[in-house]
Each structure stands twice: as C-alpha cells, then as structure tokens.
C-alpha positions in Angstrom: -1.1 -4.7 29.8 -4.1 -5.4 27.1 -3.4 -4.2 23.7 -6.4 -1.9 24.1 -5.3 -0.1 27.2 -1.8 0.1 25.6 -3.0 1.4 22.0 -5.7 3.5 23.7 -3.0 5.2 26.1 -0.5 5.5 23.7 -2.8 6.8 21.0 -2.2 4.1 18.5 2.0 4.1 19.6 3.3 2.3 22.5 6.0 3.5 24.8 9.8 3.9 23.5 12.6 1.9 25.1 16.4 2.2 25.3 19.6 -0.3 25.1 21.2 -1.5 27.7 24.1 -3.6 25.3 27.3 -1.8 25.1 29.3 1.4 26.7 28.3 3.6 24.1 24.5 2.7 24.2 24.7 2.5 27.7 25.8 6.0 28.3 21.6 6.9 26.8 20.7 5.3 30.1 22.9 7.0 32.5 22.4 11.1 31.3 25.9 10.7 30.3 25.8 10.4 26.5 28.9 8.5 24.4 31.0 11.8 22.9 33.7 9.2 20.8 32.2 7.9 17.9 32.3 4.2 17.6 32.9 1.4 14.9 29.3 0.7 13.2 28.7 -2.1 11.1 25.6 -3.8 10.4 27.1 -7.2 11.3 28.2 -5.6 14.4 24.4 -4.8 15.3 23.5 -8.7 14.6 26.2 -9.9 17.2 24.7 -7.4 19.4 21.4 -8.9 19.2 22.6 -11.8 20.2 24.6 -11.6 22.7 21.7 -9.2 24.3 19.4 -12.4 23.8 21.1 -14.2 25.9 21.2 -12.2 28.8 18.4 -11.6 31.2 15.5 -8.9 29.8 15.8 -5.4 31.3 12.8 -2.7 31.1 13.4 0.5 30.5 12.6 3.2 33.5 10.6 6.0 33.0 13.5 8.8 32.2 11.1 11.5 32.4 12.5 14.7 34.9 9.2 15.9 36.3 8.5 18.8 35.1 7.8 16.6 31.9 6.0 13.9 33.9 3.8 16.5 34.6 2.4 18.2 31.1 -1.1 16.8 29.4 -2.3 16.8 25.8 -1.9 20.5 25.3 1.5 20.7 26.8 2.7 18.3 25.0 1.7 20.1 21.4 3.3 23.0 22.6 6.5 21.3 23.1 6.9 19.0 20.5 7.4 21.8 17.9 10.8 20.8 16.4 13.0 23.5 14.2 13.5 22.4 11.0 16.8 24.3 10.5 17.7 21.9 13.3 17.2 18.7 11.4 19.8 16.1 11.0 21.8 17.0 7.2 19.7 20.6 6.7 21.7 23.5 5.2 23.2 21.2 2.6 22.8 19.3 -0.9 21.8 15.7 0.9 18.9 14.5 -0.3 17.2 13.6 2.9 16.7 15.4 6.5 16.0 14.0 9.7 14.0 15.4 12.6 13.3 14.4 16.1 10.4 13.9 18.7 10.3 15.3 22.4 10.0 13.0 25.1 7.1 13.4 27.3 3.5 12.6 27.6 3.0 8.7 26.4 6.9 8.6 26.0 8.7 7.8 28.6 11.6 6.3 27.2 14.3 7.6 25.1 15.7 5.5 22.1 19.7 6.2 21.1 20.1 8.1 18.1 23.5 7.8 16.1 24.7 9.3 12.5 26.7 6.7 10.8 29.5 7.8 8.4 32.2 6.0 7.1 31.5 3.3 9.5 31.7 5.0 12.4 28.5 5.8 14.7 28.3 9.4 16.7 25.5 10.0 18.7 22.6 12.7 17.9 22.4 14.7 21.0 18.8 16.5 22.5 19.6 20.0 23.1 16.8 22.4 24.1 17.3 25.1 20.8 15.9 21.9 18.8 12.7 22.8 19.7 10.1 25.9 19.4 8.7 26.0 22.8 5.0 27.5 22.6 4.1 30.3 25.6 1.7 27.3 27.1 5.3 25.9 27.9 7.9 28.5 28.1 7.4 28.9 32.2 7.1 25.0 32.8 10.8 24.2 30.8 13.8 25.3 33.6 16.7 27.0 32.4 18.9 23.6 32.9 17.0 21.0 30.8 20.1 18.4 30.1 20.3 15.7 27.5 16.9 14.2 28.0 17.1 12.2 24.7 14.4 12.1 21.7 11.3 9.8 21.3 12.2 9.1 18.1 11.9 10.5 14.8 10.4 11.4 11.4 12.3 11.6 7.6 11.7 14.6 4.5 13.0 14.0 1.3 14.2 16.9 -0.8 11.1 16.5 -2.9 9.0 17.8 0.2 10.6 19.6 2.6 7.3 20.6 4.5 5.7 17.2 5.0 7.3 13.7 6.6 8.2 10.7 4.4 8.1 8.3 6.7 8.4 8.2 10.7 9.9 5.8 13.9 8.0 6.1 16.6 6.6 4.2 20.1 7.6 0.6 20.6 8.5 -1.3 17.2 5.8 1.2 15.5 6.7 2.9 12.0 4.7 4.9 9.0 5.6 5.9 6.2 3.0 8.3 2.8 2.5 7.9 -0.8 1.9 10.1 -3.2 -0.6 11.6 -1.3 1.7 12.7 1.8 -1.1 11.2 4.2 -0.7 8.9 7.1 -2.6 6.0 7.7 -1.8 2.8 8.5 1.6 1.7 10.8 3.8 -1.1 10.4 5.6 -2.7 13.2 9.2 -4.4 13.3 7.7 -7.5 14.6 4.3 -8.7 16.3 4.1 -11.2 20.0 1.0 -13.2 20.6 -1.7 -10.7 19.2 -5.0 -11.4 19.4 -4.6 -14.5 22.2 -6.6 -14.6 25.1 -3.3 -13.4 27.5 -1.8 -9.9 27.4 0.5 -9.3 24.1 4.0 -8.3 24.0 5.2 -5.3 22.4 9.0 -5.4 21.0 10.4 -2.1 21.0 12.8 -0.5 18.8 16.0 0.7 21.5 18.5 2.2 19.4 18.7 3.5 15.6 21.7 4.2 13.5 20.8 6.4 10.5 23.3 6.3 7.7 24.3 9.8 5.9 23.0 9.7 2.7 25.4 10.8 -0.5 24.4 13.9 -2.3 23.0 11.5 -5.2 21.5 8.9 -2.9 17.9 7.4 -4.4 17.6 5.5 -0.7 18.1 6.2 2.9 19.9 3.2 5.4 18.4 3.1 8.9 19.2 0.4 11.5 18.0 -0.4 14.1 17.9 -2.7 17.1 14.7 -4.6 19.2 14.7 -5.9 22.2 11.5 -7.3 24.3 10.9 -10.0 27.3 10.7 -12.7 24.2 13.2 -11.7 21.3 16.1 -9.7 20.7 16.8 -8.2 16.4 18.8 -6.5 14.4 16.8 -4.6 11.4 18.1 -2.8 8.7 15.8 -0.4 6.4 16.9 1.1 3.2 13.6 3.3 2.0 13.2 4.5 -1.4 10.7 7.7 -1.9 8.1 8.0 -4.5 4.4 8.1 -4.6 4.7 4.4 -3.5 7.6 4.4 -0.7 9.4 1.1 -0.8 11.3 -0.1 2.3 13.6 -2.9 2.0 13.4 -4.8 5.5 16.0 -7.0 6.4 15.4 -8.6 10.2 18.0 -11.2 12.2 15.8 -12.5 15.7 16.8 -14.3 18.3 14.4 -15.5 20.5 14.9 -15.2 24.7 12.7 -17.7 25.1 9.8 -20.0 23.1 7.2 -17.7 21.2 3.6 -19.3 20.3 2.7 -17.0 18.1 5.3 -14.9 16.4 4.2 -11.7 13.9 6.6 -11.3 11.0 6.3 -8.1 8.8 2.6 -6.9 11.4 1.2 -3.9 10.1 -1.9 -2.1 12.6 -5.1 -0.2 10.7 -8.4 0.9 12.1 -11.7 -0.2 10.6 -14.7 0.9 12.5 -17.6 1.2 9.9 -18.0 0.6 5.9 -20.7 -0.4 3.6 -20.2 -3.7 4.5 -20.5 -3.3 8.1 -22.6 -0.5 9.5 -23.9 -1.2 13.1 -21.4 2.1 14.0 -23.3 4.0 11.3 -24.3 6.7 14.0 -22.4 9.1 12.5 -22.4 11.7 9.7 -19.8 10.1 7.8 -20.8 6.8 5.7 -17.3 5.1 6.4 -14.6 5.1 8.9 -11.7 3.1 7.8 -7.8 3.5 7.3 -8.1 0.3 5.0 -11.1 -2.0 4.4 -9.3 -5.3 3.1 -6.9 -7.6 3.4 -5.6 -9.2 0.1 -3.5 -12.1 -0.3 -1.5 -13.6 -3.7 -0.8 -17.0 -2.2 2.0 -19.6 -3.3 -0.8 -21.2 -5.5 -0.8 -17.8 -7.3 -4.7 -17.4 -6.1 -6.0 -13.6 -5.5 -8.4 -13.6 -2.2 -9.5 -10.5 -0.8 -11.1 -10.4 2.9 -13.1 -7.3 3.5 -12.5 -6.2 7.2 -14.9 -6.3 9.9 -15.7 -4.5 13.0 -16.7 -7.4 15.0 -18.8 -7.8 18.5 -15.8 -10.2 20.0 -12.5 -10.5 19.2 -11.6 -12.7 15.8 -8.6 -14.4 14.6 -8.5 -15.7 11.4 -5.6 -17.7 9.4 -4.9 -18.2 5.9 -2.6 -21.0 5.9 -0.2 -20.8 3.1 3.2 -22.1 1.7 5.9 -19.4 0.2 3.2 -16.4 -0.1 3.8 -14.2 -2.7 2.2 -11.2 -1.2 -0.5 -9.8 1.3 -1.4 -6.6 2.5 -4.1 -4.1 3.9 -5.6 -2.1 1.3 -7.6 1.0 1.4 -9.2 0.0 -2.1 -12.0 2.7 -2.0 -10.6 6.4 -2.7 -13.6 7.5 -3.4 -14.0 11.2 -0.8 -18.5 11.2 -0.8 -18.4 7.4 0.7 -16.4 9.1 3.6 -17.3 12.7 3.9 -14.4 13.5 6.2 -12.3 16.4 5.1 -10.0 16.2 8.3 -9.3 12.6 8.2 -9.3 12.4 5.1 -9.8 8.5 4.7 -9.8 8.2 1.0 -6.2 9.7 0.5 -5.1 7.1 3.5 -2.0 4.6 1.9 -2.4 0.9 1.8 0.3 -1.2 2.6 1.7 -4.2 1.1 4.5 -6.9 1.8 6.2 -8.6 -1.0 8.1 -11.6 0.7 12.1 -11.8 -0.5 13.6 -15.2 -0.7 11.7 -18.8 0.4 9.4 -18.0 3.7 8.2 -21.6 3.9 4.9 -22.8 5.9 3.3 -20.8 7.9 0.1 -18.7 7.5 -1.0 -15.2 7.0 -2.9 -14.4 10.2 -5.7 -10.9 10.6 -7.1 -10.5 14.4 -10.1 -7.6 14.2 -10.9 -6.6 17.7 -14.3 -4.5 18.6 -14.2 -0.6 18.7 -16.2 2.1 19.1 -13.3 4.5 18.8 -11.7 5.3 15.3 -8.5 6.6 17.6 -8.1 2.8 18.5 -6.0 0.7 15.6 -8.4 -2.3 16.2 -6.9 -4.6 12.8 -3.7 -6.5 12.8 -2.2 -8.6 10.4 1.3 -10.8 9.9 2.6 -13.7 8.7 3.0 -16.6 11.5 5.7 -19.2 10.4 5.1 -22.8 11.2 8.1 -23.2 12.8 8.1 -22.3 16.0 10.5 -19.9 17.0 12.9 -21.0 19.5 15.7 -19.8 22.0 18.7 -20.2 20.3 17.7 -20.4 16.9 18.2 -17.1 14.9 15.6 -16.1 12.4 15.7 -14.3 9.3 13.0 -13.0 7.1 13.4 -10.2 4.5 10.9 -8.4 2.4 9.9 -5.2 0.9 7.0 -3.2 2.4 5.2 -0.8 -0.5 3.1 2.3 0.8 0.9 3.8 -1.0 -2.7 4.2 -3.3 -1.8 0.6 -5.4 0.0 -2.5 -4.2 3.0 -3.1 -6.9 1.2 -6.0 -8.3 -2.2 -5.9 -9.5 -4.6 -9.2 -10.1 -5.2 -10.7 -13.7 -8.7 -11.3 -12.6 -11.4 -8.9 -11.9 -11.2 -6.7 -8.0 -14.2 -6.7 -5.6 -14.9 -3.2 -5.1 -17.5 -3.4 -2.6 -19.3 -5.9 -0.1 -22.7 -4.8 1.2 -24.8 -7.0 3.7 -28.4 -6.2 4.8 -32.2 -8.5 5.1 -32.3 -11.3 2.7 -34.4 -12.3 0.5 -37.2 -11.5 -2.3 -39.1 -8.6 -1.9 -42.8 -8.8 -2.3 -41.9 -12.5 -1.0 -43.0 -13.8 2.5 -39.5 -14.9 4.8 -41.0 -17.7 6.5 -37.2 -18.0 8.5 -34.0 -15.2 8.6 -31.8 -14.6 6.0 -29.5 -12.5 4.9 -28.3 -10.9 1.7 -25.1 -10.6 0.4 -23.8 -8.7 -2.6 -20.6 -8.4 -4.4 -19.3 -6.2 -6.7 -16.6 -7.2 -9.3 -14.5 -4.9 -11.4 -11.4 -5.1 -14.1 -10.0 -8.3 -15.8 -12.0 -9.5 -18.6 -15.2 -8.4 -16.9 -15.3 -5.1 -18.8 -14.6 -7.3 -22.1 -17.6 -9.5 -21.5 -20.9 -9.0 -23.6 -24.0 -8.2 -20.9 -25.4 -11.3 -21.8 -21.8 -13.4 -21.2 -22.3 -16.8 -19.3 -21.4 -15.4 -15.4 -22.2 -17.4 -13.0 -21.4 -16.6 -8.9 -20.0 -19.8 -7.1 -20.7 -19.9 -3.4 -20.2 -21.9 -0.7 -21.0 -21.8 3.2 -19.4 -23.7 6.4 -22.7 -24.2 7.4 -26.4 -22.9 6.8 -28.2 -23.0 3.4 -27.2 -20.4 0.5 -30.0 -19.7 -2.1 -31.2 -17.4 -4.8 -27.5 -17.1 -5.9 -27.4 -14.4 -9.5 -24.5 -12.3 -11.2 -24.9 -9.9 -13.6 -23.9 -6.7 -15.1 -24.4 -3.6 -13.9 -25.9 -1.4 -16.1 -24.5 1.6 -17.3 -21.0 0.5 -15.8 -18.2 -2.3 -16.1 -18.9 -3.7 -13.2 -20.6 -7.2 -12.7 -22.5 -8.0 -9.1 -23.4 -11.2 -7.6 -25.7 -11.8 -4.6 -27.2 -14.6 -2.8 -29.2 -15.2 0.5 -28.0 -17.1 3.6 -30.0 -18.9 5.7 -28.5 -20.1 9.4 -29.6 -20.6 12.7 -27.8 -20.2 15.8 -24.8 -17.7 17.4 -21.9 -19.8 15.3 -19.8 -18.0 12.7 -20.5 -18.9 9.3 -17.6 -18.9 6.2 -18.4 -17.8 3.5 -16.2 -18.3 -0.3 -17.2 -16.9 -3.3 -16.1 -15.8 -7.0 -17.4 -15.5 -10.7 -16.4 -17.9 -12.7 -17.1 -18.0 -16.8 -16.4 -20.6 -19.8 -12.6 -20.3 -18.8 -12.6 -20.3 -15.4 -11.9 -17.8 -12.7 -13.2 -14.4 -13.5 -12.1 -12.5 -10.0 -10.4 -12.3 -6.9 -11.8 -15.0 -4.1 -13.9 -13.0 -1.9 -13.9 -14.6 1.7 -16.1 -13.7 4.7 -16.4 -14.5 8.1 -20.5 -14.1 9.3 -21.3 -13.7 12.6 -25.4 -13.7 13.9 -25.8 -10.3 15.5 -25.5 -11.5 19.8 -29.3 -11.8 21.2 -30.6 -7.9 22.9 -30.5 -8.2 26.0 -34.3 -8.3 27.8 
C-alpha cells in the first residue's frame, strides 16, 4: 500500500494493530480478555520487544463484527461519542483522565489497553455504556455487543476537562496541543522507508500501558509497544502539560530484518499553499498549511530554516548532520488574515520540535514533501536517519523530548525569516531578454532591530547552478524587519539549491534560509 492511499483512507491515521506476545496480550486477540492483572515493568516491555523480534511477523485481522464493518462516515460520528463520566481516573482528585475511541470505520484493529498500578498491569475493558450512541445508530448496535476493544485513545488534564491534551491513535500516530488546545501536526513512534520509490512501512503501536498518575503528579507515564514486518520497540512517554506539552520519549528497537532508511522521532504536517508557493491559490483562503518550515540547530550550532513546498513530484531532501541539537516543523506565521479560515483555524495550529537527549551520532535530518491537492492529505514528513544502518540483531536506542506548541523551547541568536515570497524576476520598466525569477526574504529579531537603516547589510547567495543577480537587503520601512531579494536565472527542468543569509561587520545576521527550486514542468500542447 502507497502512503497516499493509506493516509487518504485513513484520513491522515493508519489502521490500529494488536500484540500477539504473551497470554495476557494474547487474550485482545481471542475476544477473551486477560481478567488477572499481571507484573508490569518497563524492562519487562523491552524483553518483550525482543523476543517478538525474533519471531516471524504476524498481521493483525480485521476484528470488526459486521454490523460495524458495515457503518460509513456518519455512522461512525454517531458512535464514537464517548461518556466522559466513563473516562479512565474520573470522579476523583487525579490529575489526569483517559478516554477511549470506538472501533470501526478506518479501524479495524484493536490495541490492548492496561492501567498500571503498583507494578501490576489490568486490562481496560470496552463495554457498550462507554459510549453515547446517537439515534443514526441506536437500531444498527444489537443488544449483545461483547468486548470489541478500543481504537485507541485521547488524554485531559485537570486544567481542561473539555478539550484533549494529547491523543494515540492509528498505526504509530500520536498528537498532542499547546496553549491553544488546537490540533495540528502528528508525530509518529518511528518512520520505514518514506518517501522511496517502493511502498512504505507503517509500525504500529499494539499495546499501551498507562500508568495511574498520583494526586500531585506534574507528568503522565504511557508505554507502549510497536511491532511492524521490519522492527519490533518498546516506548515509554512521560508528558508534561502546559501551553508547550513536553513528552519525554524513550524508544528500545530491534530490527526483524535490515532497514534502508529508518525514521527516528518522524513527525507528519500538511502544506498545500503559502506565500511562498501559490500554484493551489484557487481558493478563498491565502494559505493552507499546518506548518510552513522546517528548522534545524545543527551540531555546528548553525540556525537553517527550509520553507516547505508543495511540489509537482515527490522530493527528498537531507541535511546531513553530526549530534543535532534540534529540528522541527514550525508553523511560524500565526498571523489569522494570511489564512482566513475560521474552522481550521491554521494560525492557532502547534509546531513541533525534537530536542535530541544524549549523543545521536551521524546521520542526517531527512524532509520528503509529496504533491497534493487535498489539505485532508498530510503530504510533509520529516525524521532523523542515522548513518548506521540498522540491523537484525542489534537493538537501538534513541531518546528525546518532543515540545508542542506556538514557540520551539529554544529560540535563534540571529535574526528569523518570517516570510519567503517567489514570483517573475527582474527589473521593472527593464526588458527580460531570458526567465528569471525573483526571490525575497524577510528577516526579523537578533540585532536586526538594533541596526541603524543605513547599517552595512549585505544578502549572501549562492545557487547549484544558474546565474544569481541583482542581489539587495535593506530595511523595511516603518518596521524592524530587513528584506533581501535577488533574481535567478536557469535554464532547463533540473532543480536548483539555493543558500542564503544577511551577513554584517560581525558576521552572521540570521538564520540560513535554504531552498530547493524546481522550473514549473512544460504545459502540455
């Protein structure tokens, strides 16, 4: 299966899968749920892993009944209407509640839900009063439903009963708000040969173990176990609410089998149209984007930012790096009248950044954008790809903190680009004799705003191929922003590279803006 005909089917979430390891997670796959709770540890969960990595990879069967098979879109809203007074911890003084989603529709699959206390795991049972069945329903649900199970599920804090903090759900897919309680963006537990030219795999998430919080807990523990054709892991997440919410991740894989390209700490946005990019611009809304950037601190301690791109083919491009300090896709622009969408709601949307923990070596930071004309379809992916290659037999470990929200924790010394725009090069009043095309920058913060208007600025450019000319930065009037342009001149179909910054009697003045240009593909006669 293609990512696009999974993401499109699944709605952005990929189907749910269950675990196959042990009596007690066994008994999810049998309608015969585990009633004695169990030892849980979290070192028990990584022996798991590995022992289920070394045994043949088994796919989950669809565990629908069918009179679920059978319900659409509609159905499926009526149904998936959980009780709050239901949740996981409600009626008391814990600090966090957890709900649950139905099976049905795109999810096929139930995961294994257990409440760990005291280390020992019980399982979380479905039962039928859970949910608020809406009259579209009522006559399809029989009086007998059973155990079906839950799709996963979805996390309050006592600071907002009302609206999620963070939720699990489809394959190895999670998403979590800031400040602004809106979704965006997901994160997944791990990424298999995106953006290649065969089919990718999808990990899923079979089993979580969520640990009952004390009544003064700041965090919440969730583990959880993946398991795919490839690879085989054993996760643990302790998330921290706020209006940035931090997860800790902490991930032990063990690969089935050699992996060529293997997504550490992936995270899946949409871009379909911005100011930089426009050719979907058939629409009453200026900009259509869960994030428009990716930003990178690398090892060096150099700031780059890479606006994002709806592209005409599918593009893969790689940062190569050593012990990154950070990366992450931002949704820098908040401002509401570049979007005009007040259902989407695009400017309150959370970026999300990774802060590596510990030593992460070689590797390199890799973003594949694929085409879309659908702002449903999560068409941006991004993840770190370590150098060394990931092996059966060889467990790996990478831990790090994932921070959702409006500002990544860490904020450049240098100035931010704020915007890229992109349209017909050149001077005006001029005659073009060949094609170019004109690129401006704007810069913002550092020492910009400190700078006298007549402060020696200069923009530094440079091109894989093609000529750059009539290169200028300067202030903005009126404003503490700077902007630098230039004109690009290149013939043919290839893709063209593009670096550039501001750079003043001290040095650096900004962020390293990088762009990939592609010439528009010849119309068609």
């Amino acid at each position: 299966m293609t990512r696009r005909e999974l993401l499109t089917r699944l709605l952005q979430l990929a189907a749910c899968g269950i675990p196959l390891i042990s009596t007690t997670l066994a008994a999810a796959d049998t309608g015969s749920p585990a009633t004695d709770e169990q030892p849980f540890s979290p070192d028990w969960l990584q022996e798991q892993a590995r022992r289920l990595a070394q045994e043949p990879y088994v796919a989950p069967s669809d565990a629908r009944p069918p009179w679920l098979a059978g319900i659409d879109w509609d159905d499926y809203q009526a149904l998936n209407r959980f009780r709050n007074d239901h949740s996981l911890w409600a009626g008391g003084t814990l600090p966090f509640q957890a709900r649950f989603f139905h099976l049905g529709l795109f999810f096929h699959h139930p995961v294994a839900l257990y409440e760990v206390v005291a280390g020992r795991a019980r399982p979380i049972h479905f039962s039928p009063e859970q949910f608020q069945y809406g009259s579209r329903v009522k006559g399809k649900v029989p009086d007998s439903v059973g155990d079906l199970g839950f799709a996963g599920f979805r996390v309050n804090s006592h600071t907002d009963w009302e609206r999620d903090m963070f939720s699990f759900l489809g394959a190895s897919y999670f998403r979590a708000v800031g400040a602004s309680k809106q979704y965006g963006l997901s994160a997944r537990g791990l990424a298999i040969d995106t953006g290649m030219d065969r089919p990718e795999e999808f990990p899923e998430f079979r089993a979580f173990w969520l640990q009952r919080p004390a009544a003064d807990d700041k965090d919440l523990t969730i583990y959880a176990l993946l398991d795919s054709p490839s690879i085989t892991g054993a996760y643990t997440f302790v998330v921290e609410p706020g209006d940035t919410t931090i997860m800790r991740v902490e991930t032990h894989l063990f690969p089935r089998r050699s992996i060529e390209r293997l997504g550490i700490a992936p995270m899946t946005s949409m871009f379909q149209a911005g100011e930089n990019d426009r050719r979907m611009a058939d629409d009453y809304r200026p900009e259509i984007h869960d994030t428009d950037g990716l930003q990178l601190w690398t090892g060096t301690g150099e700031w780059i930012w890479r606006p994002l791109l709806n592209p005409h083919y599918i593009r893969v491009n790689s940062f190569v790096d050593d012990n990154p300090r950070g990366f992450g896709l931002l949704q820098r622009d908040r401002n509401f009248d570049h979007y005009q969408d007040d259902g989407a709601f695009y400017s309150k949307r959370p970026s999300l950044w990774v802060e590596p923990i510990g030593s992460w070596g070689r590797g390199m930071v890799q973003l594949v954008e694929l085409p879309t004309a659908d702002e449903t379809f999560d068409n941006i992916v991004a993840f770190w790809n370590p150098a060394e290659p990931a092996q059966p037999g060889r467990e790996i470990r990478f831990n790090y903190r994932l921070y959702w929200g409006a500002q990544p924790p860490v904020q450049p010394s240098v100035a931010e680009i704020v915007a890229t725009r992109i349209g017909v090069g050149g001077i005006p009043g001029q005659k073009k004799t060949v094609p170019m095309r004109k690129f401006v920058i704007d810069f913002q913060g550092g020492r910009l705003a400190q700078l006298p208007k007549d402060a020696a600025v200069e923009m530094v450019v440079s091109a894989s191929r093609g000529q750059i000319q009539n290169v200028a930065a300067r202030p903005i009037l009126e404003s503490d922003q700077w902007r630098g342009d230039f004109d690009l001149i290149a013939q043919g179909s290839e893709p063209v590279d593009l670096r550039a910054y501001l750079r003043g009697a001290e040095g650096a003045l900004s962020e390293t803006w990088l762009y990939q240009w592609s010439p528009p593909p010849p119309v068609a006669g």
